[in-house]
LUMSE-311259 format. One line per field, with one value per residue (C-alpha): residue number from 1; x, y, z. Coordinates in nm, 4 decimals, always signed. Example, Ala and Ser with C-alpha at 12.3 -4.5 7.8 and 13.67 -1.06 7.14 Angstrom:
residues 2
kefi <- c(1/2)
east <- c(+1.2300/+1.3670)
north <- c(-0.4500/-0.1060)
up <- c(+0.7800/+0.7140)
END
This chain:
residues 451
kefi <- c(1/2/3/4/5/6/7/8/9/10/11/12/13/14/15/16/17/18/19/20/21/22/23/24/25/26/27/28/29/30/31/32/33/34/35/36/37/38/39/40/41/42/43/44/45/46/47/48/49/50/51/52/53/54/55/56/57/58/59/60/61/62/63/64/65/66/67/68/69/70/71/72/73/74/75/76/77/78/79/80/81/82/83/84/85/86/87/88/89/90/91/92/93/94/95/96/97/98/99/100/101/102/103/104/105/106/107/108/109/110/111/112/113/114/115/116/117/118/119/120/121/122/123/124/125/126/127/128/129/130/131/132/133/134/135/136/137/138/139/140/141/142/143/144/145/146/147/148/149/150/151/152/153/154/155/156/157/158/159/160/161/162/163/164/165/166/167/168/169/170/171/172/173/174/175/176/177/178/179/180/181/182/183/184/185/186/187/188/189/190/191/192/193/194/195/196/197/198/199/200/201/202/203/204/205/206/207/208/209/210/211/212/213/214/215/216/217/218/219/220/221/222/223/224/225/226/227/228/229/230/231/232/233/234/235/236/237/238/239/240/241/242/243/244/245/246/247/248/249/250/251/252/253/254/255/256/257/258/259/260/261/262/263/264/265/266/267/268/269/270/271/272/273/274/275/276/277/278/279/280/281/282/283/284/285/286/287/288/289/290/291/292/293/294/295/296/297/298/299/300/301/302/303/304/305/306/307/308/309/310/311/312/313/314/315/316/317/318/319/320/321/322/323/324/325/326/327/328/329/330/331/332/333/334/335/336/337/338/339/340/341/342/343/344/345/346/347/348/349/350/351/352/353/354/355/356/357/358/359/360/361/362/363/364/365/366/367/368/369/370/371/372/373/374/375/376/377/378/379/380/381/382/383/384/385/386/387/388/389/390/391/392/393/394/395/396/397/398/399/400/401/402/403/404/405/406/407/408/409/410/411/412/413/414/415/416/417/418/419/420/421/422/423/424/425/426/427/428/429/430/431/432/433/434/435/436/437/438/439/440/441/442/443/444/445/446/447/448/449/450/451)
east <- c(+14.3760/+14.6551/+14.6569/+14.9946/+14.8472/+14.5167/+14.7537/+14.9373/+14.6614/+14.5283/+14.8749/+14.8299/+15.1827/+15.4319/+15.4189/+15.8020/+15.9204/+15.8430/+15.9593/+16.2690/+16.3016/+16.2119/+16.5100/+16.7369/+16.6476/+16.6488/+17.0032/+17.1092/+17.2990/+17.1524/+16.8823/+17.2055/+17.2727/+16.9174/+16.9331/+17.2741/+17.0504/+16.8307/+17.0848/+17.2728/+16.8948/+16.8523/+17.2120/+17.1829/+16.8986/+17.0619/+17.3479/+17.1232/+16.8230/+16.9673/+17.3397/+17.2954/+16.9589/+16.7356/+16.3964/+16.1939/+15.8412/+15.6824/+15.5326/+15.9030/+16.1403/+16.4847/+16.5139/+16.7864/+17.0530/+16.8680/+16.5164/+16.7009/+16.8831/+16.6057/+16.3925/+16.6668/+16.6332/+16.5952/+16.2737/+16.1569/+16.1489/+15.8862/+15.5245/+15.2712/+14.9119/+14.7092/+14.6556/+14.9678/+14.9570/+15.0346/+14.6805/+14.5851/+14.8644/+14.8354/+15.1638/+15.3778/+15.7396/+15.6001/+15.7358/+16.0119/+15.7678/+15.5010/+15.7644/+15.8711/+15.5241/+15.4024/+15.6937/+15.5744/+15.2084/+15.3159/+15.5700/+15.3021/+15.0653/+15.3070/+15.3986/+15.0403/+14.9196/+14.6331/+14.5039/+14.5051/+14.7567/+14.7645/+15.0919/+14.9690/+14.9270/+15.1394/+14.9897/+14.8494/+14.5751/+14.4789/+14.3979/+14.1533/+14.0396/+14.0142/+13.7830/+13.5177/+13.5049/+13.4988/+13.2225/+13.0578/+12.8259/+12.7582/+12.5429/+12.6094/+12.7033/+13.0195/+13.1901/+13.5342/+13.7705/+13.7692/+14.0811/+14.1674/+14.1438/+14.3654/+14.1621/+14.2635/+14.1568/+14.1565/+13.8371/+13.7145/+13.5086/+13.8134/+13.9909/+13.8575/+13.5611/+13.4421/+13.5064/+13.3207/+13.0680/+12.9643/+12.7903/+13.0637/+13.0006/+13.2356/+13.3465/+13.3214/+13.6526/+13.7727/+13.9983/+14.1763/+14.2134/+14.2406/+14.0476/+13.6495/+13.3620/+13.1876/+12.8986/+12.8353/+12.9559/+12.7378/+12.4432/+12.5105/+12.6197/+12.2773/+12.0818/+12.2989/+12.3919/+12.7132/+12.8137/+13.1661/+13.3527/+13.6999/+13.9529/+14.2744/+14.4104/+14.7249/+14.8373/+14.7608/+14.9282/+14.6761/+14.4993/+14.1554/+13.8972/+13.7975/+13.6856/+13.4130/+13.3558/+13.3330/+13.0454/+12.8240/+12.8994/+12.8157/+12.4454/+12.3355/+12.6256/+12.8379/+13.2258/+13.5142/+13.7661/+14.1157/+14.3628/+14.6797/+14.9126/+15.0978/+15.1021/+15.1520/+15.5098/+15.4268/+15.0896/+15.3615/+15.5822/+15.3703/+15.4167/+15.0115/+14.6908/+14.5596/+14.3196/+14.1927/+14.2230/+14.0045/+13.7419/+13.8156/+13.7477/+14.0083/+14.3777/+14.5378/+14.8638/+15.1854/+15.4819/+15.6673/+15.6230/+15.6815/+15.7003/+16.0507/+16.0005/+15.9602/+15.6766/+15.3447/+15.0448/+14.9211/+14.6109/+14.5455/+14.2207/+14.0889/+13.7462/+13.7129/+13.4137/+13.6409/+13.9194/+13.7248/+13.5729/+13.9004/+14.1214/+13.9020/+13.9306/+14.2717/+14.3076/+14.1759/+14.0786/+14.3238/+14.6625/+14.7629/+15.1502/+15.2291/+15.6131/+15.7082/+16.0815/+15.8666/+15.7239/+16.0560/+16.1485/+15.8361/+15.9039/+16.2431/+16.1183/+15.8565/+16.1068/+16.3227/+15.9921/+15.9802/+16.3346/+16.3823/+16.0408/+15.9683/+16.3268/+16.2212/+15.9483/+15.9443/+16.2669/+16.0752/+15.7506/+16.0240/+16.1888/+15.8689/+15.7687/+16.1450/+16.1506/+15.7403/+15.8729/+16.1578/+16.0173/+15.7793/+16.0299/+16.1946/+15.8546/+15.6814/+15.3413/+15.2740/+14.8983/+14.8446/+15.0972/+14.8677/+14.9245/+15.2427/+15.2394/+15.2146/+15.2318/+15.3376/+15.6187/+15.4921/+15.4018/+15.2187/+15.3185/+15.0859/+15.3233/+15.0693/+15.1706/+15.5359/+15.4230/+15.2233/+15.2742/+15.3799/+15.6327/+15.8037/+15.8577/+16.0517/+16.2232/+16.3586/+16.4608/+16.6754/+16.8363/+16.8205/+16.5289/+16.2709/+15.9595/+15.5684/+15.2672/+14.9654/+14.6335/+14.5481/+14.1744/+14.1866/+14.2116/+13.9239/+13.9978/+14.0102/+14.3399/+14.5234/+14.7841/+14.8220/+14.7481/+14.8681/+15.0413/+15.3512/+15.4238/+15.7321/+15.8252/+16.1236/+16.0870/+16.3673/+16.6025/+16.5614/+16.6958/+16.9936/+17.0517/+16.9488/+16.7871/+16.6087/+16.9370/+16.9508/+16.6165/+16.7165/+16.9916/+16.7065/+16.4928/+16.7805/+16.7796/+16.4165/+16.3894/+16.7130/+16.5447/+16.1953/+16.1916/+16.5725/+16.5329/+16.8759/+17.0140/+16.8805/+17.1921/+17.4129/+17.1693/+17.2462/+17.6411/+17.5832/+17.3356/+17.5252/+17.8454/+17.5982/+17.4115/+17.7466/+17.8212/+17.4515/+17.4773/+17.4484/+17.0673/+17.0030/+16.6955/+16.8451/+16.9881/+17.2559/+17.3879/+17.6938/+17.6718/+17.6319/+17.9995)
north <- c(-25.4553/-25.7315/-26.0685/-26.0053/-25.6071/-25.8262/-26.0492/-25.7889/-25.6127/-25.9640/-25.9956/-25.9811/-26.0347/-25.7087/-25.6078/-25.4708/-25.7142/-25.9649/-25.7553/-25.7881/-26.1480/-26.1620/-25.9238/-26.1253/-26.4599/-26.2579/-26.2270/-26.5715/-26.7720/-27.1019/-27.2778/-27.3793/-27.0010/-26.9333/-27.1779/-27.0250/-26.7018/-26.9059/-27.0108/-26.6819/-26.5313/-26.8289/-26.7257/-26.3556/-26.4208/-26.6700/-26.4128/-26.1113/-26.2910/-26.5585/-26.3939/-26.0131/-25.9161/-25.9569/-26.0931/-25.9923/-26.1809/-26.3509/-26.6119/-26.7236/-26.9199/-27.1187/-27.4832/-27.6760/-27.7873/-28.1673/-28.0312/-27.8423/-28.1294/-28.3479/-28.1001/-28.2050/-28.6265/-28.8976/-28.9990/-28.6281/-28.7832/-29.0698/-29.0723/-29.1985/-29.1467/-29.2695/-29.3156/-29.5178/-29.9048/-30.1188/-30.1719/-29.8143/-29.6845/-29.6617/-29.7868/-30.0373/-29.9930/-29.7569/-29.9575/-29.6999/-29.4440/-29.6066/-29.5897/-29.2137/-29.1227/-29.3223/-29.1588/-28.8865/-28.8700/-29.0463/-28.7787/-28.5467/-28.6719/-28.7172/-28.3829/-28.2328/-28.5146/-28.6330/-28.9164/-28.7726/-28.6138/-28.5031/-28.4685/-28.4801/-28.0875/-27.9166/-27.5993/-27.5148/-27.3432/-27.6463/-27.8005/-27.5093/-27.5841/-27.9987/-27.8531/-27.6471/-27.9139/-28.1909/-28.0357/-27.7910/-27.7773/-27.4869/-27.2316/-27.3268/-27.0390/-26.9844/-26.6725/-26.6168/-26.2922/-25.9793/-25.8915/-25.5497/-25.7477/-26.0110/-26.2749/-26.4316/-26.4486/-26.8326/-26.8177/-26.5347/-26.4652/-26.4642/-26.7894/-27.1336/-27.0794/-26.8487/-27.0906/-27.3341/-27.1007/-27.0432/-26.7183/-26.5555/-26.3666/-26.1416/-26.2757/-25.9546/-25.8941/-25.5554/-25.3186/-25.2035/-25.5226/-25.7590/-25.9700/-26.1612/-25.9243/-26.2772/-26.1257/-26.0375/-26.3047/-26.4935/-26.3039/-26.3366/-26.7133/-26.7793/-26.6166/-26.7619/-27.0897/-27.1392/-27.4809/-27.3725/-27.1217/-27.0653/-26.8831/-26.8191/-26.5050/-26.3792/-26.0807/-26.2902/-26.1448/-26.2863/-26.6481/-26.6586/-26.7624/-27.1182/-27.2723/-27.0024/-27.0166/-27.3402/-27.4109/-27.1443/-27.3096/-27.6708/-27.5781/-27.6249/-27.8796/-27.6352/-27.7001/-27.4745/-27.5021/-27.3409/-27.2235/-27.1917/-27.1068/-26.8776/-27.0483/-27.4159/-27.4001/-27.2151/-27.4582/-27.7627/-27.5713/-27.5378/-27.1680/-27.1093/-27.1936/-27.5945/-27.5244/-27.9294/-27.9359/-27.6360/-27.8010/-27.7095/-27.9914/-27.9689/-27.7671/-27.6790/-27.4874/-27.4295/-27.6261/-27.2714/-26.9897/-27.0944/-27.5017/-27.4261/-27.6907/-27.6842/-27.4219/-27.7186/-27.7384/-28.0045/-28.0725/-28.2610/-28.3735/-28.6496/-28.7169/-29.0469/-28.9281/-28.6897/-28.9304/-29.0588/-28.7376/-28.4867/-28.7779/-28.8293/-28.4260/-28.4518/-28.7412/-28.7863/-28.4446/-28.1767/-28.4259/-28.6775/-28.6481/-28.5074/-28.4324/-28.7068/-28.5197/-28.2436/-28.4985/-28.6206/-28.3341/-28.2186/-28.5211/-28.4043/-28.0538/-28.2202/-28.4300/-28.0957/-27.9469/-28.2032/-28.1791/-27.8092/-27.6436/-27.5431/-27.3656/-27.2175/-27.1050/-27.0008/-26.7493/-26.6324/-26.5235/-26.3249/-26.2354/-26.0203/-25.9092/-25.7266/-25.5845/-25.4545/-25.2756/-25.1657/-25.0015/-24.8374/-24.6230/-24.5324/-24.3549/-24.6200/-24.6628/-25.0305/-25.2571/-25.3921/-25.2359/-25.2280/-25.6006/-25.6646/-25.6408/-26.0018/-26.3323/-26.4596/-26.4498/-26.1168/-25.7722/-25.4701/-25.1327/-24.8624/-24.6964/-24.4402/-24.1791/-24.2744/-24.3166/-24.6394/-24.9556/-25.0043/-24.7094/-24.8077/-25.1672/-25.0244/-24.8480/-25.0687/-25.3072/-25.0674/-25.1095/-25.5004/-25.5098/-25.7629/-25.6706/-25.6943/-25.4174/-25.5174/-25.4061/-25.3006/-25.2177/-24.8388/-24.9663/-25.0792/-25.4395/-25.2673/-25.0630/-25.4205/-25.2658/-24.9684/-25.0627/-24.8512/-25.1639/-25.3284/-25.6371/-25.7874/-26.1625/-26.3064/-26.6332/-26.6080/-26.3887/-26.6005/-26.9245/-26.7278/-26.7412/-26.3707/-26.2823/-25.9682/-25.7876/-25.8381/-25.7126/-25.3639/-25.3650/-25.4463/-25.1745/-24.8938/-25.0253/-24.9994/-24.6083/-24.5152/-24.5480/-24.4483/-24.1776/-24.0599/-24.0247/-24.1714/-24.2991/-24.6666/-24.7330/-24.5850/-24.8398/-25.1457/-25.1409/-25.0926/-25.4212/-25.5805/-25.5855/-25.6549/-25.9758/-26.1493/-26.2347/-26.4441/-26.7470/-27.0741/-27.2368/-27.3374/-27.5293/-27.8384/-28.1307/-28.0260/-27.7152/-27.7395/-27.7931/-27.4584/-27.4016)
up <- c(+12.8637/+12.7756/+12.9697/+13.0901/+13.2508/+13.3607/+13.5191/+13.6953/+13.8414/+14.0060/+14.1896/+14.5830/+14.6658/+14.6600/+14.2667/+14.3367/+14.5061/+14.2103/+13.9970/+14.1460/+14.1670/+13.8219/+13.7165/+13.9093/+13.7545/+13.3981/+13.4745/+13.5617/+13.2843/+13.3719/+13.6033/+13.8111/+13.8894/+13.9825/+14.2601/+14.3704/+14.4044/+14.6037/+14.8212/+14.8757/+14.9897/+15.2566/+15.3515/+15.3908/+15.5883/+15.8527/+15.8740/+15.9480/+16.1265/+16.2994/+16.3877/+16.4330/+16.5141/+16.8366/+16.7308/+16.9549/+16.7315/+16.9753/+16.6860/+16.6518/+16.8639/+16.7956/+16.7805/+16.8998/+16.6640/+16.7363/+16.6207/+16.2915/+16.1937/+16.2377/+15.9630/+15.6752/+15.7918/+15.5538/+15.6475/+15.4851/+15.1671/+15.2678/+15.2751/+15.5230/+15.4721/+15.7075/+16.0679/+16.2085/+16.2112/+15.9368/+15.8510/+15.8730/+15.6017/+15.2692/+15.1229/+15.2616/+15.4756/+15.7277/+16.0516/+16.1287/+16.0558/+16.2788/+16.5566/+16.4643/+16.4620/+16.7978/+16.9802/+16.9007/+17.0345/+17.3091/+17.3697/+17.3577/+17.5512/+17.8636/+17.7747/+17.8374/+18.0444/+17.8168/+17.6942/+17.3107/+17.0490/+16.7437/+16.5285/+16.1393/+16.1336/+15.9105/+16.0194/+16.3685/+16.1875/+16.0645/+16.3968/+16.4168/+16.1113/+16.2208/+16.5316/+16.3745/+16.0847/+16.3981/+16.6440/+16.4894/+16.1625/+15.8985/+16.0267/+16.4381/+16.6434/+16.7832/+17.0469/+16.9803/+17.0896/+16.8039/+16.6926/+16.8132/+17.1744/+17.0966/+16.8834/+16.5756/+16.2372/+16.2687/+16.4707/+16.3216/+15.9510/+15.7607/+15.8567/+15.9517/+16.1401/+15.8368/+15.6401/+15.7986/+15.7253/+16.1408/+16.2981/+16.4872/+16.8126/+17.0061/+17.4005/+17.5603/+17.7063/+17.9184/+17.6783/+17.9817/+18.2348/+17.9706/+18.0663/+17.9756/+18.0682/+18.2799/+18.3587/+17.9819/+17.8584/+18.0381/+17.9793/+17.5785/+17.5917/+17.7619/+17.4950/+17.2108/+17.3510/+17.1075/+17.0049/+17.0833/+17.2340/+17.1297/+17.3448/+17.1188/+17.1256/+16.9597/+17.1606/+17.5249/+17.7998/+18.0806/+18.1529/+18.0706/+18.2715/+18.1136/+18.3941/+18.4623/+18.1197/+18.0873/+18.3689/+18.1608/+17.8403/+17.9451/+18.0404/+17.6807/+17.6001/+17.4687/+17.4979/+17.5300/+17.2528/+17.3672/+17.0853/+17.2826/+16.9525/+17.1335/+17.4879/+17.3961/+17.5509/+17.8499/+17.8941/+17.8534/+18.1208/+18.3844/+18.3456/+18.2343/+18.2946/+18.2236/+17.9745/+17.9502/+18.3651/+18.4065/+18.1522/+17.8071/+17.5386/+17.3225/+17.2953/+16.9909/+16.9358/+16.6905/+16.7791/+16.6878/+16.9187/+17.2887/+17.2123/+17.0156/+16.7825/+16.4223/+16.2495/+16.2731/+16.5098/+16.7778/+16.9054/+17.2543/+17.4116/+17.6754/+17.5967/+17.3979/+17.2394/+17.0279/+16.9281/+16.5964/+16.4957/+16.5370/+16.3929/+16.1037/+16.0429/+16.0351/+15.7916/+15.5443/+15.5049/+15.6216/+15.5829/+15.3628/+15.3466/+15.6707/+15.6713/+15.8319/+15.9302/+16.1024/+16.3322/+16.4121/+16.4910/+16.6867/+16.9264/+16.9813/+17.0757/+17.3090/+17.4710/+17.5517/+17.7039/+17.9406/+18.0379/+18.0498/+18.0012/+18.3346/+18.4046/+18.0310/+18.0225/+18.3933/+18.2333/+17.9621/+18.1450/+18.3782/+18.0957/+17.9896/+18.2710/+18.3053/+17.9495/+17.9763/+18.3078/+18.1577/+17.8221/+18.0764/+18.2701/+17.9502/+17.8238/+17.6519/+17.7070/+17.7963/+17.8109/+18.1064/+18.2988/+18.6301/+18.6077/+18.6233/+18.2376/+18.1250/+18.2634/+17.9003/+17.6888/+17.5538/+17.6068/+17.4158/+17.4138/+17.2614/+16.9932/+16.8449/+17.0026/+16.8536/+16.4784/+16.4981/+16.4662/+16.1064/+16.1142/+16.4509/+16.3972/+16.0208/+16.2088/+16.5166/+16.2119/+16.0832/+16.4299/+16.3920/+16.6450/+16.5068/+16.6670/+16.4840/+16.4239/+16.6112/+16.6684/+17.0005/+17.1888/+17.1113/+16.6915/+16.4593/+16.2138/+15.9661/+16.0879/+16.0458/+15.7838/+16.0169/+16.3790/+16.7192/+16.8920/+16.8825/+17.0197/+17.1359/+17.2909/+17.4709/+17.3507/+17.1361/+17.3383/+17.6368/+17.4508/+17.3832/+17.7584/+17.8060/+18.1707/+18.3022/+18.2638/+17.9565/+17.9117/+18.0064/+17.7470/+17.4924/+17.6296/+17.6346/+17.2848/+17.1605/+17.3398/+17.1648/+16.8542/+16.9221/+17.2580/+17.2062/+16.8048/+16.7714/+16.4539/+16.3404/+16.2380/+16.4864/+16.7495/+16.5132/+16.5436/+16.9464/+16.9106/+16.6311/+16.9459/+17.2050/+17.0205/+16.9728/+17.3078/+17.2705/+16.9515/+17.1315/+17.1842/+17.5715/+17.7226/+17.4973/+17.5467/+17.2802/+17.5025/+17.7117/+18.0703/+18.3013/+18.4500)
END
């Protein structure tokens, strides 16, 4: 075999897809026309993404023109190791920064009401990562949710609690109601006695009972760690459960999703006993050079939450409660429909019956619906590629100033496609027409007054 066929037979990425991009920069005439290629992707994309589709991905969420402009600042370009303070940085002319940076935990803090923040995380799997390498120690035991129930790989083997190189145990939950099997759980916790147990969950359509949990856990010392990456807005909107008032240690989250701020994490906690060790995983070991524009513009975002996050997020949770009901009387079976559906910004339907997940999300982008495979209760891990689920958010939609009549549109959408068997593309010209009535970014101090 030839190094460049050994090479090729290593790749993990798309082996077409790179083939691709290497034909097209084959083609350019000069390093300046290859960025020109560069730019005229990033273009096409804000054209068809952000202009004439309905994303529907409940990891993603607009930012205000403040928070985007805010992602190209000056300050970008500067770095700031260490923790803030003149004495605590590394290189000198860091006072702006210091005040960038301490208006933003403080931001953050008022936002969640505790007496800790965290803003150095470039990645909110990294503030996962900071709390297993914080409070727990190779070989501890930990309970965390399974994937085809919600979980995610963060807190399971193949992310940072594998890593960390911890013995992960399922929380039971119910595959029908959703919700923590307590009498199990509390049965295995007993026996087990985990150093942590992390709640995060990336399909979550119902509050968990941390509290409950909690009390069991803290008969052996054993915390609750909450990963709210998908409910960190509605958490700062009032719109969820407290997990830090109903007794878990320590909250982490991605400033994307429901915060609508710029793709990072954040981490908040009150104990003092913490501060040191969670700060200390952060730097120097997870951050150096934290993007010091992304914090800018994280504060931003946090200072629309408090402004407009309950009127927000209170939309968005209606939002997808309207469009789960709605897919449901258009044929489509739904999780957790004797619920109500969701009391998040998302909601599940059970698509094998219509192809699977993989096929039907294809195919409602052909229609310039943005929606997401996922794996539901009824699927095994190791159907990841090719799951039954789909989910679909209204984070996005909703900051477009879309309500619960809106919601049917989308869902007259979605079952033209998939129970109707109409045309992809005869469905994308009707939402092409329908999506440009909706281009301006509410919930922000940037958007016009209501007439």
């Amino acid at each position: 075999m030839t190094l460049a066929s050994a090479t090729e037979s290593l790749e993990i990425h798309d082996a077409e897809t790179l083939a691709k991009a290497r034909e097209v920069l084959a083609a350019c005439a000069s390093p300046a026309d290859m960025q020109q290629e560069l730019l005229a992707a990033v273009d096409r994309n804000e054209r068809w993404r952000g202009r004439e589709c309905l994303n529907l991905l409940a990891p993603e969420a607009l930012v205000s023109p403040t928070v985007r402009k805010l992602l190209s600042a000056e300050v970008g370009q500067r770095a700031a190791e260490g923790h803030i303070g003149a004495v605590n940085r590394w290189f000198a002319g860091t006072r702006h920064i210091d005040e960038i940076e301490s208006l933003c935990v403080e931001l953050l803090k008022r936002l969640f009401g505790s007496r800790y923040a965290e803003h150095r995380l470039v990645a909110s799997m990294l503030g996962n990562m900071a709390v297993y390498a914080a409070l727990t120690k190779p070989g501890d035991t930990i309970m965390s949710l399974a994937q085809p129930v919600g979980g995610h790989s963060s807190n399971r083997d193949d992310g940072p609690a594998g890593i960390r190189g911890l013995a992960i145990v399922d929380v039971p939950l119910d595959p029908i109601e959703l919700e923590v099997d307590l009498d199990e759980f509390a049965a295995k916790a007993r026996r087990l006695r985990p150093r942590l147990v992390a709640l995060g969950a990336s399909m979550t359509l119902f509050p968990l009972p941390v509290r409950k949990m909690a009390e069991i856990a803290s008969e052996w010392d054993g915390r609750i760690f909450f990963d709210g990456a998908h409910q960190l807005g509605l958490i700062a909107g009032g719109q969820f459960q407290d997990p830090l008032g109903e007794g878990a240690a320590v909250l982490t989250g991605s400033a994307g999703k429901t915060f609508s701020g710029p793709q990072s994490g954040v981490m908040v906690w009150n104990d003092p006993e913490l501060a040191e060790p969670l700060c200390d995983a952060v730097f120097p070991a997870l951050a150096a050079t934290h993007q010091v524009n992304r914090v800018a513009a994280l504060a931003a975002a946090a200072a629309e939450l408090i402004e407009f996050g309950p009127e927000y997020m209170a939309q968005i949770v209606s939002n997808a409660r309207a469009l789960g009901a709605a897919l449901a009387d258009r044929g489509i079976p739904m999780l957790g429909a004797q619920k109500g559906f969701t009391r998040t910004h998302q909601v599940i339907a059970d698509v094998s019956g219509l192809g699977g997940g993989l096929i039907v999300a294809r195919r409602l982008a052909e229609a310039n619906v943005i929606t997401n495979k996922n794996l539901i209760p009824r699927d095994r891990p190791e159907d990841w590629d090719r799951p039954s689920g789909l989910r679909i958010g209204t984070t996005e939609v909703t900051r477009l100033g879309m309500r619960e009549p809106e919601m049917v549109r989308i869902a007259d959408f979605v079952a033209a496609v998939l129970v109707e068997n109409r045309s992809p593309e005869t469905v994308r010209r009707e939402v092409l027409a329908f999506r440009a009535d909706y281009q301006s970014v509410g919930y922000c101090f940037d958007a016009p007054p209501a007439s």
